[in-house]
Steps between C-alpha positions, in 0.01 A plus 500: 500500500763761599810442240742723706452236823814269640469223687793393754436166673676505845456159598425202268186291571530201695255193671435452864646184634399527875209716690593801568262527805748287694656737736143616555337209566785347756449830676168459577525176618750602738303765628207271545705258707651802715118566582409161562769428709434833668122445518626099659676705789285752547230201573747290731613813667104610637474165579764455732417839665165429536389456857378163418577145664713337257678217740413329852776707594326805469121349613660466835672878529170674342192337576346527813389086510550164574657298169327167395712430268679574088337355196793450259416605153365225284467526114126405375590494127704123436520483205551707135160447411393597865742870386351533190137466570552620850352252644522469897486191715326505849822543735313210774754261667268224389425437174774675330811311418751756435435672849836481688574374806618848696148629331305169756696565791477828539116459528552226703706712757224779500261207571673387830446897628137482378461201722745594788208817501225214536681336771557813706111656483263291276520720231423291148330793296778663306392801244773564202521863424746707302510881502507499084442285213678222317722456856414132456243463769310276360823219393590564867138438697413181226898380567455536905172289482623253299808458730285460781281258309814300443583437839201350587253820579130513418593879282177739352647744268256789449530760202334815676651718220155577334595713270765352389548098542803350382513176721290259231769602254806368720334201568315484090129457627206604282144562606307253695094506609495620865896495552481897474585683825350835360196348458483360801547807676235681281235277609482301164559186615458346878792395689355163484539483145797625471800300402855545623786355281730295563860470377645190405336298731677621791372742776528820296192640504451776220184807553576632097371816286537442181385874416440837654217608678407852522301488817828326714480755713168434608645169669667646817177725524254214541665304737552217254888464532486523886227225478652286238821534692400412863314169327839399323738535838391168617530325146823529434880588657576813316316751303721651242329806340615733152356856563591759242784769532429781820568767230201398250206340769425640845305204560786322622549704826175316614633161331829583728285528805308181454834296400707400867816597340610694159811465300627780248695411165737730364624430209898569483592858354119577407332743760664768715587423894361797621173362331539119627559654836163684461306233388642285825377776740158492263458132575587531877209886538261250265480288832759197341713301614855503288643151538806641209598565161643250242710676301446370161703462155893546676766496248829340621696558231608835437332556154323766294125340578602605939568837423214579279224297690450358101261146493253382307230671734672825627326704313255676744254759511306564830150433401527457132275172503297583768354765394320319239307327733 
């Protein structure tokens, strides 16, 4: 177009061979690792400074109560398929084969306290309480009857957590005509009709939800617990009973007073001592009688999981599930 034009070329043409990003791109990865490892710390570090009870060690020099007993950490998921679908096996020292032996005793040990309480002052009504959720209440109270069971006790294991039953899981029961305690306690069947489980054929006895009831509450109201409970004393040894978390029901302050003695689980790294210290002087102004605390999922190897209270069920939020109800 323009005849008078010249055209240097500075720099002959030539074909990439390798990305030119990479400089870039290893950058960025570098900086992502300096966050995540940052990010790692940052969680392990607000762990550790956490006023929380990470260790028997520290149970003893923070919390104002007697100690039961440590439930080491056991994995539920056994298997790859278990990881991948996340499927989760009932942690019960009978039935389960992969339970370890520490995992038995150490429920056994809590057992011979239980009894050396029975011994001393008759008591045989014990009510399982946690101050949060997902502390493993529920593993511990069906673990501590079945212990019992297992030396020869006549056991009833109640699930007086309403709102929220978890019990018939552990143990894989379904629905059964007149084997509901809810409806029992509403009036929809008659206590002569109703039908206790049994477990295994030995002297667990089993008093199941196997769904919420929106009118728990009412229970404790009526009179029907107090009832149901004072007919059951002479039946059996011990009376184990599940009652939801403190922090999500306040229908377990009267379950409390009605049990003879009430043990607290606190699960390892989870809840704040200067709350499990409140919720021990809220059992003792509800009128209860604090027999201890298990301290429950105890690391004793000095790994991530024991800093950052991480499990399968750690995950907590105070009232989250009960609220639906």
């Amino acid at each position: 177009v323009f005849e008078n034009s010249v055209i240097t070329v500075l720099k002959d043409p030539s074909m990439p061979s390798s990305p030119s990003s990479v400089g870039l791109q290893y950058s960025k990865m570098k900086v992502l690792l300096i966050i995540a490892l940052i990010s790692a710390g940052a969680i392990i570090a607000l762990s550790v400074f956490r006023d929380t009870v990470k260790n028997e060690r520290q149970f003893k020099s923070k919390v104002n109560a007697t100690l039961l007993g440590c439930i080491p950490y056991e994995i539920k998921s056994h298997s790859i398929n278990d990881l991948i679908f996340k499927k989760k096996k009932g942690l019960l020292i009978d039935g389960n084969a992969f339970i370890s032996t520490r995992f038995i005793e150490s429920f056994n040990r809590i057992v011979a306290k239980i009894e050396h309480h029975n011994s001393r002052d008759g008591s045989k009504v014990f009510a399982v309480t946690s101050f949060a959720e997902n502390e493993g209440k529920s593993t511990v109270s069906s673990n501590l009857a079945l212990s019992l069971a297992r030396k020869g006790k006549r056991v009833l294991l109640m699930d007086m957590d309403g709102k929220k039953p978890a019990i018939y899981k552990l143990f894989g029961c379904s629905y059964i005509e007149n084997a509901e305690l809810g409806m029992l306690f509403n009036g929809e069947i008659s206590s002569r009709d109703y039908k206790l489980r049994r477990y295994k054929k030995n002297k667990l006895y089993l008093a199941l939800n196997t769904r919420a009831y929106a009118s728990s509450y009412k229970w404790i109201e009526s009179g029907v617990v107090k009832r149901t409970l004072k007919g059951l004393r002479g039946m059996v040894d011990y009376i184990i009973i599940d009652t939801a978390p403190l922090s999500v029901d306040s229908s377990v302050s009267e379950i409390i007073k009605l049990a003879d003695k009430t043990v607290l689980v606190v699960k390892t790294d989870v809840v704040e001592t200067t709350t499990i210290n409140d919720a021990i002087l809220t059992i003792t102004d509800y009128g209860g009688n604090l027999a201890g605390c298990i301290l429950n999922q105890t690391h004793p190897d000095m790994i991530i999981s024991s800093f950052t209270g991480a499990s399968d069920d750690s995950k907590h939020s105070r009232g989250r599930y009960y609220q639906k109800g």
